[in-house]
C-alpha positions, 0 to 999 in steps of 0.5 A: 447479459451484454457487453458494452465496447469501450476503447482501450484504457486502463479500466483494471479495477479496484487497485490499492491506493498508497502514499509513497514517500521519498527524500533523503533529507528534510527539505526534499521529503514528499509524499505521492498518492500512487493508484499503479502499483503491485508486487512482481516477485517473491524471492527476493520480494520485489514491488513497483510503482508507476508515476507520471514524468511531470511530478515531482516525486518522480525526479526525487525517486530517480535521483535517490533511487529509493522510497517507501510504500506506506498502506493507507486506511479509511481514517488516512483518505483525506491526506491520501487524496490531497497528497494526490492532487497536490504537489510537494513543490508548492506545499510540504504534504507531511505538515499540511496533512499532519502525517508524521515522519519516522526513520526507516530501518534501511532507506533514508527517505521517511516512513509515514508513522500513522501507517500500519504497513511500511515497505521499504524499498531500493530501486533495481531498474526504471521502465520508460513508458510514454506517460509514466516510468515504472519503478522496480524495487527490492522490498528491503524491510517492512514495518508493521502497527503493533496494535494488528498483531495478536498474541500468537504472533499473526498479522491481523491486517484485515483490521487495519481499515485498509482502503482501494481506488476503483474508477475515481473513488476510493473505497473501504475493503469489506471486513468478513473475508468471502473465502481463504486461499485454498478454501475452494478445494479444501476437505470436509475435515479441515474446513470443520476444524478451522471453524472450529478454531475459529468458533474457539477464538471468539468465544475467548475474546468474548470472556 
């Protein structure tokens, strides 16, 4: 098998895709379609984003010092793209899109309701790169669908429909998992109860 050299560029695929609120009051809410972004800690739970200098979002979440990630689905794809390609100077993106805007539990720019994870989060300090500006923020709450968790109380998210960004498009997220974390090295034993559970599981939601 070959290898074909390119120059250096920014080739790390998939990545998440989300919608990124900020705006402390109505009139300044906005959304951004934010492809750069990850977790960087756990304790406390830290995230970031990276957005270009020249969008507007940019000068809202450096003036407020707060957003929120809200997860996107296959079902919220369109309004993920057109908040991407349009800018909330010339449009308001939550009435365009018909998303619907909810208070957060600590942040005072708006979670989107239609999402099925809302991160809330506080800005703790901004990287300056040449085209963009990194984002690092403390998670300070997090907001889950009700409808993904089950009556034990497990996040369901793998039924959420969740959606990546991959070379200029934008993909569903396969829903059999290939493996769990661990399962690489996991006893003979324990894999044969877990499938066993999980045997048990969908024989009950089959009743």
């Amino acid at each position: 098998m070959g290898k074909v050299l390119f120059k250096p560029g920014t080739m790390l695929n998939p990545v998440p895709v989300v919608l990124v609120s900020c705006g402390a009051v109505p009139e300044k809410w906005n959304l951004i379609t934010v492809a750069w972004t990850g977790i960087i800690n756990s304790e406390p739970p830290m995230a970031y984003i990276s957005v270009r200098k020249s969008r507007h979002s940019h000068a809202i979440i450096s003036e407020e010092g707060e957003f929120v990630i809200n997860l996107t689905t296959e079902k919220l794809v369109k309004q993920t793209d057109y908040c991407g390609v349009k800018s909330g100077r010339d449009v308001d993106k939550f009435k365009e899109m018909a998303l619907t805007p909810i208070k957060g539990e600590i942040v005072k720019c708006p979670l989107v309701e239609e999402s099925p994870v809302n991160l809330e989060c506080k800005v703790k300090e901004i990287l300056s790169f040449p085209s963009h500006d990194m984002f690092l923020a403390e998670i300070v709450a997090v907001h889950a669908e009700d409808s993904l968790i089950n009556e034990k109380g497990r996040f369901q998210l793998e039924k959420a429909g969740l959606i990546c960004y991959s070379h200029g498009e934008y993909f569903g997220i396969g829903k059999k998992p290939l493996g769990s974390f661990g399962y690489s090295i996991m006893k003979k034993k324990t894999q044969k109860r877990r499938n066993l559970e999980k045997a048990a599981s969908k024989y009950q939601k089959r009743r």
